[in-house]
Biopython code that builds the backbone (N, CA, C, O; Angstrom):
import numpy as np
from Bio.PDB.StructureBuilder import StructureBuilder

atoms = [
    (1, "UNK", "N", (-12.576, -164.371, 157.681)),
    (1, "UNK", "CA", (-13.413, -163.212, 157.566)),
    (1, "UNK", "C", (-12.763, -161.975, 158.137)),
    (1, "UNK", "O", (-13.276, -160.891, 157.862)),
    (2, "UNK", "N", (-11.798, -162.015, 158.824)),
    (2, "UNK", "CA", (-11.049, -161.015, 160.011)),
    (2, "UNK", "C", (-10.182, -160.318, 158.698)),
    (2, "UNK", "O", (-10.079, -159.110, 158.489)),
    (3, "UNK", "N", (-9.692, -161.233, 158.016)),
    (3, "UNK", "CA", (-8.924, -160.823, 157.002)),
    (3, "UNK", "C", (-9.126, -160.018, 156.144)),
    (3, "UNK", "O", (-8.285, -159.257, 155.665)),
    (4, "UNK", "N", (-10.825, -160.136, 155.718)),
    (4, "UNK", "CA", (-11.484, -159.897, 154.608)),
    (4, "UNK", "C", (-12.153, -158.614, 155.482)),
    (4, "UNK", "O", (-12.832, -157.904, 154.740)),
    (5, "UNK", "N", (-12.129, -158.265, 156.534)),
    (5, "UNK", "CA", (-12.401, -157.265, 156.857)),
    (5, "UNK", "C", (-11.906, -156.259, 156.890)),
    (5, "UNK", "O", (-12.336, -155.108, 156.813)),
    (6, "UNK", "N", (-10.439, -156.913, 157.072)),
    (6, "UNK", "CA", (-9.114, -155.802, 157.242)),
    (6, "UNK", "C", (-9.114, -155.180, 155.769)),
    (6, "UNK", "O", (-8.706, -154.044, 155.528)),
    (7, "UNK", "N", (-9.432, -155.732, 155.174)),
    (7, "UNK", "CA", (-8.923, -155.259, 153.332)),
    (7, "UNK", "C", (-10.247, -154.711, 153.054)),
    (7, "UNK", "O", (-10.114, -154.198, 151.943)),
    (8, "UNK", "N", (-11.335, -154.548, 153.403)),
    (8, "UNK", "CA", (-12.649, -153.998, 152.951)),
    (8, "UNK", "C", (-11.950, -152.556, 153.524)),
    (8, "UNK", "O", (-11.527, -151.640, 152.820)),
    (9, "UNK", "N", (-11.953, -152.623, 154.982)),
    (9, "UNK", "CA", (-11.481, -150.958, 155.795)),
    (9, "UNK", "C", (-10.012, -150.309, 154.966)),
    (9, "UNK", "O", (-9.719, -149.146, 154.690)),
    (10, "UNK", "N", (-9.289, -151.576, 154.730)),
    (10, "UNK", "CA", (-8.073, -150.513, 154.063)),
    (10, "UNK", "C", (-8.896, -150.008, 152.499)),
    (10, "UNK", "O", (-8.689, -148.900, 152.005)),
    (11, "UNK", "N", (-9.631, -150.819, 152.010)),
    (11, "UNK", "CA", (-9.713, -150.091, 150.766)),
    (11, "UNK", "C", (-10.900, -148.485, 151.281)),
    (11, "UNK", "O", (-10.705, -147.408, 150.718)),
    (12, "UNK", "N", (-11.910, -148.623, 152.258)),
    (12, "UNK", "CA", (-12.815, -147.725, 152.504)),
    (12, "UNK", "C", (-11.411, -146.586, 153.144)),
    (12, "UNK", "O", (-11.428, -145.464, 152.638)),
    (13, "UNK", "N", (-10.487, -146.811, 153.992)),
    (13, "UNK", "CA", (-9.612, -145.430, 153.760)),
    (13, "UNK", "C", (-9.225, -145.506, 153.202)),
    (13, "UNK", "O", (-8.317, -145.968, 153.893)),
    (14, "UNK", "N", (-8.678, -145.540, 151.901)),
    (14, "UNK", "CA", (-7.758, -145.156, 150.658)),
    (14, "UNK", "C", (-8.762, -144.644, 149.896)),
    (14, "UNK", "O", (-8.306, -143.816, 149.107)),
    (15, "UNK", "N", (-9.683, -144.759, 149.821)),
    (15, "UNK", "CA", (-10.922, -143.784, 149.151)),
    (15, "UNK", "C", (-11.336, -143.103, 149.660)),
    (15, "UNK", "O", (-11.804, -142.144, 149.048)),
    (16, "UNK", "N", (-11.413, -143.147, 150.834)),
    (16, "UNK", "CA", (-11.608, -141.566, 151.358)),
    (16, "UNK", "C", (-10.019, -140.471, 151.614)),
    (16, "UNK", "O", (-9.995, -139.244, 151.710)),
    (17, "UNK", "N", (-9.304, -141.056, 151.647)),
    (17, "UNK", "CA", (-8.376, -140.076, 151.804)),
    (17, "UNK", "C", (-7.961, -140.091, 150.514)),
    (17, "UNK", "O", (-7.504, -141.094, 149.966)),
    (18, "UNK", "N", (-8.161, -138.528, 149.758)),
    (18, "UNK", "CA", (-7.980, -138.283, 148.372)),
    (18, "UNK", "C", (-6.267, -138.064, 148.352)),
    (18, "UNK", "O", (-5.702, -137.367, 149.194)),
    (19, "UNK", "N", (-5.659, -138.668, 147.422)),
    (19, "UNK", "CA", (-4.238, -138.950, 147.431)),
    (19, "UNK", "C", (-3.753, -137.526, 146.665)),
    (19, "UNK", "O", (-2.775, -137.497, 145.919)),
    (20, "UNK", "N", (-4.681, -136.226, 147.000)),
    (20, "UNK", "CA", (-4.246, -135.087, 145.947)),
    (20, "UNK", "C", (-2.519, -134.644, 146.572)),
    (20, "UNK", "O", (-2.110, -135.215, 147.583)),
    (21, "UNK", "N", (-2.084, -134.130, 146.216)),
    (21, "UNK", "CA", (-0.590, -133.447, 146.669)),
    (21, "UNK", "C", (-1.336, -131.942, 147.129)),
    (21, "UNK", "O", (-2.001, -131.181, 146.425)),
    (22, "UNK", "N", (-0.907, -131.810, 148.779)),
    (22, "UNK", "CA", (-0.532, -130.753, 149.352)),
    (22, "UNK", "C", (0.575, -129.899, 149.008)),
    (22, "UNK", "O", (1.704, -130.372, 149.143)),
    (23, "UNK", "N", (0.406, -128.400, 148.473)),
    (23, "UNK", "CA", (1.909, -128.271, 148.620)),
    (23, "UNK", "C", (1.805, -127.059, 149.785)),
    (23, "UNK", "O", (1.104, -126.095, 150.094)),
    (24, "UNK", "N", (2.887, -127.723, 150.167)),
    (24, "UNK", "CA", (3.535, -126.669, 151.386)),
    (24, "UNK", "C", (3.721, -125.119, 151.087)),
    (24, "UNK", "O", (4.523, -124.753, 150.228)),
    (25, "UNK", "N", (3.107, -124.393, 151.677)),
    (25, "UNK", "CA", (3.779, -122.244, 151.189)),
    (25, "UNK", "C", (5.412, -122.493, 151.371)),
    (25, "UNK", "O", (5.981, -123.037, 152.317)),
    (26, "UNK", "N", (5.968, -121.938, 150.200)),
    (26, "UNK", "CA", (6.866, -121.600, 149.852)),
    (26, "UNK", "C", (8.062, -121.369, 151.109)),
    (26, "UNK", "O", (8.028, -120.147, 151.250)),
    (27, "UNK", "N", (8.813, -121.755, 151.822)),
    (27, "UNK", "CA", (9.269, -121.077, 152.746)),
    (27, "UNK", "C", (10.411, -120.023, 152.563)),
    (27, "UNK", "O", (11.139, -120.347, 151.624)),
    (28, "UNK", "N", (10.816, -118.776, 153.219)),
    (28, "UNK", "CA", (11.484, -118.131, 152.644)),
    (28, "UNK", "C", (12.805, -118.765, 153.260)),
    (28, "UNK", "O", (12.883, -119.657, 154.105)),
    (29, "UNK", "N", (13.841, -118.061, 152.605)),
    (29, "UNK", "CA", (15.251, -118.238, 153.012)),
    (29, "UNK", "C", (15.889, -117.852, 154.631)),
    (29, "UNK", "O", (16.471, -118.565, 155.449)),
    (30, "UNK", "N", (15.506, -116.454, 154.663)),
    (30, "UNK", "CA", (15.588, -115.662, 155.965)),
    (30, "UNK", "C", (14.223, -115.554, 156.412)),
    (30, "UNK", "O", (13.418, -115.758, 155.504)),
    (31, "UNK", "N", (13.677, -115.274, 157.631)),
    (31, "UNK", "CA", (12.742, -114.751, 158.010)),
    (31, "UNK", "C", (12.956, -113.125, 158.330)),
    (31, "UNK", "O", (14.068, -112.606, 158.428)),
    (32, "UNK", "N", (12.032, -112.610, 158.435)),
    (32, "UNK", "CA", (12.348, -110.937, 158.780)),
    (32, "UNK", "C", (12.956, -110.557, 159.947)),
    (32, "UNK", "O", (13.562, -109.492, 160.069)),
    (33, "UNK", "N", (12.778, -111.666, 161.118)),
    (33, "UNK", "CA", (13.715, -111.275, 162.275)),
    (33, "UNK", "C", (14.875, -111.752, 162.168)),
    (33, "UNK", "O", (15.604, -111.255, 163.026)),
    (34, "UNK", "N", (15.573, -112.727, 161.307)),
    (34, "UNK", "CA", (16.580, -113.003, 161.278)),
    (34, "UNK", "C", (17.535, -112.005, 160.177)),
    (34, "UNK", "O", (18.762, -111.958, 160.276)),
    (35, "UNK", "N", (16.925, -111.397, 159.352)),
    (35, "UNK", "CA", (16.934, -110.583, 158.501)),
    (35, "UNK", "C", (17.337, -109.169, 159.312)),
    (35, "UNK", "O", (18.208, -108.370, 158.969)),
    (36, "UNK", "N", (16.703, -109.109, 160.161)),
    (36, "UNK", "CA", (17.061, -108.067, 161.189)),
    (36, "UNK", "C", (17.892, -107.876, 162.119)),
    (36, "UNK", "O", (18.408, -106.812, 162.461)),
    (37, "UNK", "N", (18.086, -109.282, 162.696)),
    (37, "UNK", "CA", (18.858, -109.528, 163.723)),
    (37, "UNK", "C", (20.709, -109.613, 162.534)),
    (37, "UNK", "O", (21.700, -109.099, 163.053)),
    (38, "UNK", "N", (20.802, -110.017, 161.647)),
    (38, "UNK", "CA", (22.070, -110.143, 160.871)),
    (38, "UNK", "C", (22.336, -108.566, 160.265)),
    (38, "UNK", "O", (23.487, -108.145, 160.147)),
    (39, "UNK", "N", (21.404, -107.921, 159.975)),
    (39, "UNK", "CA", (21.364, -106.490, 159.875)),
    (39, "UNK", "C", (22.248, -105.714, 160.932)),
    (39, "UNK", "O", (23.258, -105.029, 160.774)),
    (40, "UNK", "N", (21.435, -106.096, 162.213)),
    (40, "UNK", "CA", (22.016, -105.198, 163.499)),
    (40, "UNK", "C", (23.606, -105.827, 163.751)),
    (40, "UNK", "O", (24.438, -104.972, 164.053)),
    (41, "UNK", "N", (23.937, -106.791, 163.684)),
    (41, "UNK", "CA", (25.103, -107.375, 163.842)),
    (41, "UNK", "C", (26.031, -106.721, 162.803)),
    (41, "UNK", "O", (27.163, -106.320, 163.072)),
    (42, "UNK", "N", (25.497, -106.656, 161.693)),
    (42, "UNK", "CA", (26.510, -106.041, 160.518)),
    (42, "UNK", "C", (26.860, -104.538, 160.689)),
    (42, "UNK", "O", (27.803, -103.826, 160.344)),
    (43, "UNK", "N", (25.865, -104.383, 161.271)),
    (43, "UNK", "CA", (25.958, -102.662, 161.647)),
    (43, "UNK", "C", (27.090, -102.613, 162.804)),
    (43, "UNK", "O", (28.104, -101.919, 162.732)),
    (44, "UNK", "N", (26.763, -103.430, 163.840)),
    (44, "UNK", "CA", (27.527, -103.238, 165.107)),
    (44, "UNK", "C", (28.942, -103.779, 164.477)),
    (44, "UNK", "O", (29.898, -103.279, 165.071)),
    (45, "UNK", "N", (29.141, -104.258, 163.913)),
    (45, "UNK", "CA", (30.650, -105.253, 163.304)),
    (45, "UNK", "C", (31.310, -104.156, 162.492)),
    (45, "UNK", "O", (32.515, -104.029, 162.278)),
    (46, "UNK", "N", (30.037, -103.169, 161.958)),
    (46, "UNK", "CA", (30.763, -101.574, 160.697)),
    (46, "UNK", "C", (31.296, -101.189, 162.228)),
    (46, "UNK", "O", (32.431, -101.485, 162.602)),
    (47, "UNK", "N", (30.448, -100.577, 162.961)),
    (47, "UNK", "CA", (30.828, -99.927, 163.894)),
    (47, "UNK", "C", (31.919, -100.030, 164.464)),
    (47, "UNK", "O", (32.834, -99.207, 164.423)),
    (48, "UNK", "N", (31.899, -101.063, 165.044)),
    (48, "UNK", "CA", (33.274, -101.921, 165.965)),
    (48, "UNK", "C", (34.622, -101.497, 165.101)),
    (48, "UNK", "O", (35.562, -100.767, 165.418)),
    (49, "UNK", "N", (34.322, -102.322, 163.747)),
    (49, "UNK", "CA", (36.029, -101.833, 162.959)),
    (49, "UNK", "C", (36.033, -100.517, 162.684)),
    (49, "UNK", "O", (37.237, -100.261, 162.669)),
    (50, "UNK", "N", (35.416, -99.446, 162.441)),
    (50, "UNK", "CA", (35.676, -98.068, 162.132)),
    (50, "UNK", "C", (36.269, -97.545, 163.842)),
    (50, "UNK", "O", (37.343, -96.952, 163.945)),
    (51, "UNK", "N", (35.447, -97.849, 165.017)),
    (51, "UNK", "CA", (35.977, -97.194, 166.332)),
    (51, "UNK", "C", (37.166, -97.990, 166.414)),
    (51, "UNK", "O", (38.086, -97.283, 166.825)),
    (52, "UNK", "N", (37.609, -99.434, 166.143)),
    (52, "UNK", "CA", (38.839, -100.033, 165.399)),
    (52, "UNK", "C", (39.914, -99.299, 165.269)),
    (52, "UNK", "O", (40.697, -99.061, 166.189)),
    (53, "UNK", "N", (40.019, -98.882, 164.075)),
    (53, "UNK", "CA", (41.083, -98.027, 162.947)),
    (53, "UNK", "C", (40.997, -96.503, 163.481)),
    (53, "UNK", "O", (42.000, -95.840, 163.217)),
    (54, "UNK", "N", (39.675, -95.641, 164.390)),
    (54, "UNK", "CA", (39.594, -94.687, 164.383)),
    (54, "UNK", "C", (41.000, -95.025, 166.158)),
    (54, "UNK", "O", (42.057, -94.434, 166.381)),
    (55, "UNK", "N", (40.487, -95.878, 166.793)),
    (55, "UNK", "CA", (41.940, -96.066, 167.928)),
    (55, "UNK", "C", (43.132, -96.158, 167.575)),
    (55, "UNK", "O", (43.985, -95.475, 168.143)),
    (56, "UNK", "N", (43.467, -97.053, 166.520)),
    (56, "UNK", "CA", (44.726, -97.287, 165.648)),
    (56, "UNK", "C", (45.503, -95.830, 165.214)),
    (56, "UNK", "O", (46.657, -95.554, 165.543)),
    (57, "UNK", "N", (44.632, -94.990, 164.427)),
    (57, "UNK", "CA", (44.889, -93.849, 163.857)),
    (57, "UNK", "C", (45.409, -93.015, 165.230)),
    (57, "UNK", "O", (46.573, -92.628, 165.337)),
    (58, "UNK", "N", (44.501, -92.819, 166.146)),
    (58, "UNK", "CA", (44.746, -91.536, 167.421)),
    (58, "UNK", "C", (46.317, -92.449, 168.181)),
    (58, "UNK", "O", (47.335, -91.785, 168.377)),
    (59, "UNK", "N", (46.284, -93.807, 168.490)),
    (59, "UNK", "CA", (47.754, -94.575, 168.910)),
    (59, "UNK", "C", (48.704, -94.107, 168.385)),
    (59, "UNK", "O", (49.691, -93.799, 169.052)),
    (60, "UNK", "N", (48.645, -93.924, 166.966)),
    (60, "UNK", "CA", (49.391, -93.821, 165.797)),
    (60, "UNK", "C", (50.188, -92.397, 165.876)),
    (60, "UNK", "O", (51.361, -92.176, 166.176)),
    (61, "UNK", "N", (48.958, -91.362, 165.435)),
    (61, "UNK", "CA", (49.161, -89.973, 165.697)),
    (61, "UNK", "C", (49.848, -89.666, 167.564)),
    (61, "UNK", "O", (50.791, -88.877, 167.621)),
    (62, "UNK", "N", (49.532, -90.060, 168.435)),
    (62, "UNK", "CA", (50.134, -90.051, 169.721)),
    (62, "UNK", "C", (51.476, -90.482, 169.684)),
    (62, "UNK", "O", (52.228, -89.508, 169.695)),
    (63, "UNK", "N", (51.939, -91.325, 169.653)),
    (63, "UNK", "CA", (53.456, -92.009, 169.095)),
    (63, "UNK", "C", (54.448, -91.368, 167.815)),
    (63, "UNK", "O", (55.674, -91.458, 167.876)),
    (64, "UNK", "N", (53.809, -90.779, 166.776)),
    (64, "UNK", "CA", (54.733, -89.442, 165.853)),
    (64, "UNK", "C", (54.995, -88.459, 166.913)),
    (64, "UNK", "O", (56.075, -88.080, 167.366)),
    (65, "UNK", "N", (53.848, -88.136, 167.206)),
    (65, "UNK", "CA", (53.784, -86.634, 168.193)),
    (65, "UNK", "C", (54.919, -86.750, 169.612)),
    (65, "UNK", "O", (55.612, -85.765, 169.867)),
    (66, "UNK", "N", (55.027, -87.993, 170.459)),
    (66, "UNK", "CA", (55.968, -88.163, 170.903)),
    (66, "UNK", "C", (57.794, -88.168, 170.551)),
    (66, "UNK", "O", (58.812, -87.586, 170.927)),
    (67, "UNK", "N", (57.281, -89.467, 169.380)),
    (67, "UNK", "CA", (58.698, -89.004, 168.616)),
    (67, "UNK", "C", (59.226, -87.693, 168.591)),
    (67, "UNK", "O", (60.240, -87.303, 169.171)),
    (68, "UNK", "N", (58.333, -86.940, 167.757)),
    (68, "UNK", "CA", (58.892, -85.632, 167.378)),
    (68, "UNK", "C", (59.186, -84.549, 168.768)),
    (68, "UNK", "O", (59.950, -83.589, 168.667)),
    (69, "UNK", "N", (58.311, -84.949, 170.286)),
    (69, "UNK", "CA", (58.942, -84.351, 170.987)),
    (69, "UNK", "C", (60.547, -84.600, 171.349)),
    (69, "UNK", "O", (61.458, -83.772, 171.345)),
    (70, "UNK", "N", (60.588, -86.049, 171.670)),
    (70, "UNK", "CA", (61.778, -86.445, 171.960)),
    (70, "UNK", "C", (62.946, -85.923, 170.823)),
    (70, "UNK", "O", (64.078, -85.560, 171.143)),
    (71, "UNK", "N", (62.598, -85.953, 169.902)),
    (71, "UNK", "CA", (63.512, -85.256, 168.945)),
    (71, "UNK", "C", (63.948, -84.059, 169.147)),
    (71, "UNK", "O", (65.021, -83.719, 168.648)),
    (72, "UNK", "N", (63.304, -83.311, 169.812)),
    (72, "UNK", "CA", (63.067, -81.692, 170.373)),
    (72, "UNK", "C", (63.884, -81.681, 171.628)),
    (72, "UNK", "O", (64.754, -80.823, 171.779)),
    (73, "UNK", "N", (63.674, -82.486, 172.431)),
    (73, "UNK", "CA", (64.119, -82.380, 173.503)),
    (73, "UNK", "C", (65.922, -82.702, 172.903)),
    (73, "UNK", "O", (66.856, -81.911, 172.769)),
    (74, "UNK", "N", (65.847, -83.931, 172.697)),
    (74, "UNK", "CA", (67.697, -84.182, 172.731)),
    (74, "UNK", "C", (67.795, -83.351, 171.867)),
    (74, "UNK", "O", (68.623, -82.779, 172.576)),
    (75, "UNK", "N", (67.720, -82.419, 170.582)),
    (75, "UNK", "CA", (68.329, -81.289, 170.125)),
    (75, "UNK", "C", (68.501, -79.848, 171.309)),
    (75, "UNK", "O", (69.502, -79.138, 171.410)),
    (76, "UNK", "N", (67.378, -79.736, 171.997)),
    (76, "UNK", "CA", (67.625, -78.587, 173.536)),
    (76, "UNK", "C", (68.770, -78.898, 174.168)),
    (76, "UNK", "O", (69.723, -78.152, 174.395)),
    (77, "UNK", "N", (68.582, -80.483, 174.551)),
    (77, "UNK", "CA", (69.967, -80.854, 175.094)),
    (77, "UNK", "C", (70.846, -80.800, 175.011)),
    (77, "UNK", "O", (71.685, -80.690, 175.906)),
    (78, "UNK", "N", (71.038, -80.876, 173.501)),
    (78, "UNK", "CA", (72.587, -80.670, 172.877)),
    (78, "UNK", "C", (72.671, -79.398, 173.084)),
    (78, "UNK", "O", (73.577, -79.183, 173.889)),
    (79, "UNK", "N", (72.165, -78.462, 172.744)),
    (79, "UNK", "CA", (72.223, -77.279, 172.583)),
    (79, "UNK", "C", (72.767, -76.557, 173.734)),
    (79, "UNK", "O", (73.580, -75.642, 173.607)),
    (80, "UNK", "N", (72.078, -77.190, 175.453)),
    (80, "UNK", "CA", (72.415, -76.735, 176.873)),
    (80, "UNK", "C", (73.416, -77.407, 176.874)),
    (80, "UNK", "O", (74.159, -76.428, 176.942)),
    (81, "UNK", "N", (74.388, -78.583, 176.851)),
    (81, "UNK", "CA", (75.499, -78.672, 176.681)),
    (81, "UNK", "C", (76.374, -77.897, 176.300)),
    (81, "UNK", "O", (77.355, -77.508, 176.933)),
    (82, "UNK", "N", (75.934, -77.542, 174.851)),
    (82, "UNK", "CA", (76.963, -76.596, 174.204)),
    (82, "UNK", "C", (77.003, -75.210, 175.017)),
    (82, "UNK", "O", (77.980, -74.474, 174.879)),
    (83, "UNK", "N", (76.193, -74.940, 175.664)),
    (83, "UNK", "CA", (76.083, -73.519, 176.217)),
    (83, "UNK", "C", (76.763, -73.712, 177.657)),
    (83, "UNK", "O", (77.446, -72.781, 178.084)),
    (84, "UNK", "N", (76.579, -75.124, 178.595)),
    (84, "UNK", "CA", (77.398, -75.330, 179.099)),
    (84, "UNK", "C", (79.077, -75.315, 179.268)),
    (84, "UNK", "O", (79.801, -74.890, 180.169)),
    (85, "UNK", "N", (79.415, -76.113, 177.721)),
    (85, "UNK", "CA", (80.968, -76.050, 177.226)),
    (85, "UNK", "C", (81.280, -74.671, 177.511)),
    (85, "UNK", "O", (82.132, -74.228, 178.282)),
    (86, "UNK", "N", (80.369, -73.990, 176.688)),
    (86, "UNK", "CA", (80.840, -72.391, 176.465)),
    (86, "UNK", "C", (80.922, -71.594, 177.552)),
    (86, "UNK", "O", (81.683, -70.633, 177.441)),
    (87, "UNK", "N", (80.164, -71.774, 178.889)),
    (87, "UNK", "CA", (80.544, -70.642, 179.904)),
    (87, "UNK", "C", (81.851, -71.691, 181.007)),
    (87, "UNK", "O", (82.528, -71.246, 181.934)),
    (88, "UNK", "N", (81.830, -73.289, 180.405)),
    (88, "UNK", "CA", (83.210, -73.637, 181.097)),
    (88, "UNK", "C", (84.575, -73.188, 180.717)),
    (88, "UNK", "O", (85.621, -73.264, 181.362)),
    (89, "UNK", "N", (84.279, -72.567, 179.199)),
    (89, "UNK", "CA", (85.664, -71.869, 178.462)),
    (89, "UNK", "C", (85.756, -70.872, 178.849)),
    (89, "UNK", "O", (86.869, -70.580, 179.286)),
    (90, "UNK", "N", (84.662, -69.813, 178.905)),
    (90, "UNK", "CA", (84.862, -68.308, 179.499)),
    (90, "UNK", "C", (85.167, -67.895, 180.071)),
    (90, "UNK", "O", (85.786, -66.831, 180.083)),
    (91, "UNK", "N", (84.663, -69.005, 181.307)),
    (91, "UNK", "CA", (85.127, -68.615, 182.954)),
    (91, "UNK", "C", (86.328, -69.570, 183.326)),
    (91, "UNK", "O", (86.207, -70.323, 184.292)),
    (92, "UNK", "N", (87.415, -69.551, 182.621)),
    (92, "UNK", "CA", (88.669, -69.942, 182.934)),
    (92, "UNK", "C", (89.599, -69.121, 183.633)),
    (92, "UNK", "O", (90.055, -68.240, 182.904)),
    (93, "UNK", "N", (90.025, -69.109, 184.773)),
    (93, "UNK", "CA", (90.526, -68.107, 185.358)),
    (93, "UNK", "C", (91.907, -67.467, 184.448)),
    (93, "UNK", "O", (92.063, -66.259, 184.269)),
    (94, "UNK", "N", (92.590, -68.238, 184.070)),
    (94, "UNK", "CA", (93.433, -67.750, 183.216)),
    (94, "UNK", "C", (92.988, -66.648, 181.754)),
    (94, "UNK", "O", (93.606, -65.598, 181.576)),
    (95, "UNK", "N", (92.272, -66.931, 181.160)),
    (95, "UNK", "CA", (91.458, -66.236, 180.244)),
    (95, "UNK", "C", (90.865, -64.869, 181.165)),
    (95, "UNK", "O", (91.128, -63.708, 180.850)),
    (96, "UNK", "N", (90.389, -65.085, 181.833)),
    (96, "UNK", "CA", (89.849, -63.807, 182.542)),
    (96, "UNK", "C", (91.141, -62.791, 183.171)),
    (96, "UNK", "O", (91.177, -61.561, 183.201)),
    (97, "UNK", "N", (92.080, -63.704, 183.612)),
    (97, "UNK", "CA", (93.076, -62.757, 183.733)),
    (97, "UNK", "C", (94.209, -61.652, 182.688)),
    (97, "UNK", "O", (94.711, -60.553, 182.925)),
    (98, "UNK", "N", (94.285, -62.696, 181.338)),
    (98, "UNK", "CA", (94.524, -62.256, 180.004)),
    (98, "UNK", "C", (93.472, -60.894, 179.844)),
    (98, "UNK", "O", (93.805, -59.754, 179.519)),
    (99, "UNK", "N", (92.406, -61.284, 180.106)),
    (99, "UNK", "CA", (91.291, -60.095, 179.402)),
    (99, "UNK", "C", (91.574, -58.836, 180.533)),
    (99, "UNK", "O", (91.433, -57.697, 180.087)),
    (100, "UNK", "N", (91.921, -58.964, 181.804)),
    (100, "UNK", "CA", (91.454, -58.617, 182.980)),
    (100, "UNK", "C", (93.152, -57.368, 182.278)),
    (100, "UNK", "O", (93.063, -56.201, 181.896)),
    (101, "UNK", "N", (94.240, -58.099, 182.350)),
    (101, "UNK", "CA", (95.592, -57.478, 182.068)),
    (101, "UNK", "C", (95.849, -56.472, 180.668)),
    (101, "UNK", "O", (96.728, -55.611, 180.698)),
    (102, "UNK", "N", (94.834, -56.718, 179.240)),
    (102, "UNK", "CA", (94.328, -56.450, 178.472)),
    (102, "UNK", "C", (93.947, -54.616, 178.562)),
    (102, "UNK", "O", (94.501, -53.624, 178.088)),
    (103, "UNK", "N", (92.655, -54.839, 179.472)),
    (103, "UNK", "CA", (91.949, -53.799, 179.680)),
    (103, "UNK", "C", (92.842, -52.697, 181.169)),
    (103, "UNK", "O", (92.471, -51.692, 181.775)),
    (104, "UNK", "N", (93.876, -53.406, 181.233)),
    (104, "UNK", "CA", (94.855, -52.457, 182.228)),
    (104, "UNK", "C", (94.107, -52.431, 183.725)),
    (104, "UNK", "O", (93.762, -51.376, 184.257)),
    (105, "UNK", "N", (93.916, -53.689, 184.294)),
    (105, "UNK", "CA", (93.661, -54.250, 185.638)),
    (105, "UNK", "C", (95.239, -54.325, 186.168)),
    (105, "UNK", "O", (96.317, -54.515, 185.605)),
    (106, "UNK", "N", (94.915, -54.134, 187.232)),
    (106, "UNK", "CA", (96.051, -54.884, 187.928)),
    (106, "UNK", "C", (95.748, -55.597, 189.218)),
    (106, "UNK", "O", (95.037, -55.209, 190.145)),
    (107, "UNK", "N", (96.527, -56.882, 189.077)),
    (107, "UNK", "CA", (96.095, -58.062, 190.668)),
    (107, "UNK", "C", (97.049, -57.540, 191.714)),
    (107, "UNK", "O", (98.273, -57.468, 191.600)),
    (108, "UNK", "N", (96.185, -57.124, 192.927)),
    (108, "UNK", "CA", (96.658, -57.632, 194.081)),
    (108, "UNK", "C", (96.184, -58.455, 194.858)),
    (108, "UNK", "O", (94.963, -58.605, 194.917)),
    (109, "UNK", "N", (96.979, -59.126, 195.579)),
    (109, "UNK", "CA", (96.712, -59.994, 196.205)),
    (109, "UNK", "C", (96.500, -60.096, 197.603)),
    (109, "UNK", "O", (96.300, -61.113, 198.267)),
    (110, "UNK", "N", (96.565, -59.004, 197.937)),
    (110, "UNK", "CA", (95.914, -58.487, 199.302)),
    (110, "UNK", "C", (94.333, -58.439, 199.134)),
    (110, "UNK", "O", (93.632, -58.533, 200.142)),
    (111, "UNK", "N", (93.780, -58.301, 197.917)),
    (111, "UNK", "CA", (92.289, -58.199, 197.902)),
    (111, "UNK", "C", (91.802, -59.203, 196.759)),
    (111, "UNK", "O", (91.083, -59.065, 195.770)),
    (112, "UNK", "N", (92.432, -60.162, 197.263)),
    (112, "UNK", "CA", (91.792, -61.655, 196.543)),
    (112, "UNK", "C", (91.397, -62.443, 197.471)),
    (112, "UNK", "O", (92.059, -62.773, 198.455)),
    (113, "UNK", "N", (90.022, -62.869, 197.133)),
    (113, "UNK", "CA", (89.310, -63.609, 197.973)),
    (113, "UNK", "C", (88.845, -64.853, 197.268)),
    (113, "UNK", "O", (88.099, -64.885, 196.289)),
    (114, "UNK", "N", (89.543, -66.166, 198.075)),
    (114, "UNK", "CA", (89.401, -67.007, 197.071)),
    (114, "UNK", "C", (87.514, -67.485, 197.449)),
    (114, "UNK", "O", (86.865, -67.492, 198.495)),
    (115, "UNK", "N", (87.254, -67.748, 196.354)),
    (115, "UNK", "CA", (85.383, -68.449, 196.503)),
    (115, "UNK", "C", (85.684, -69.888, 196.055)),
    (115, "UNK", "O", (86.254, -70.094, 194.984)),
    (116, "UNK", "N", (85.277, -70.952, 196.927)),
    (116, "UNK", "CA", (85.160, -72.388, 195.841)),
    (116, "UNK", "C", (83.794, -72.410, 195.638)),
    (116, "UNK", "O", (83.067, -71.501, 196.039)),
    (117, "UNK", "N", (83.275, -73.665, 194.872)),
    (117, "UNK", "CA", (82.449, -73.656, 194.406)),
    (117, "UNK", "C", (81.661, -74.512, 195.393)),
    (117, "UNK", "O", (80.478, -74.771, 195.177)),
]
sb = StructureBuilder()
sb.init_structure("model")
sb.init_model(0)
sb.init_chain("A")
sb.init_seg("    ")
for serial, (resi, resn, name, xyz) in enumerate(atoms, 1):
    if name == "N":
        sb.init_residue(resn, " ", resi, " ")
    sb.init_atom(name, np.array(xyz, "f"), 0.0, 1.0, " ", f" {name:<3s}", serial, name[0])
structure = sb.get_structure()
């Protein structure tokens, strides 16, 4: 009879619980905060690589701009060299004495005073 009881109650719930199909709401793909939150990230990630390339660019431009000083400078350099060479040729005492004999100087040597350097 225990048996026959068990199978009376299973059939009284299976008739009451109507076997219709529930369907579940649709779920979406994203939710709106995640939707938001991948938004703000994409924004901050634009951001990030543009202040990126905008550092790259100013590195970039800083390093020509150097170049081109240094380029400036060793052309000055050369240049004070050469101006160097040129007052070591001028001021050759021999040359100055040519020019000095030239223009109708004459050396004595009672009023030579030697200067070193």
């Amino acid at each position: 009879m225990s048996n026959l009881a068990y199978q009376v109650q299973k059939q009284q719930i299976q008739t009451q619980t109507n076997p219709r199909t529930i369907e579940a709401p649709a779920r979406k793909l994203f939710t709106k905060g995640e939707v938001m939150i991948w938004g703000v990230m994409g924004v901050v990630l634009i951001a990030g690589l543009v202040w990126l390339i905008s550092l790259y660019a100013s590195v970039y431009q800083a390093t020509a701009k150097i170049e081109t000083m240094r380029n400036d400078i060793t052309a000055e350099s050369k240049i004070v060299e050469d101006y160097h060479l040129q007052v070591t040729e001028l001021s050759n005492p021999e040359r100055i004495m040519k020019l000095a004999k030239k223009q109708g100087f004459v050396l004595d040597s009672k009023n030579v005073k030697v200067v070193e350097n």
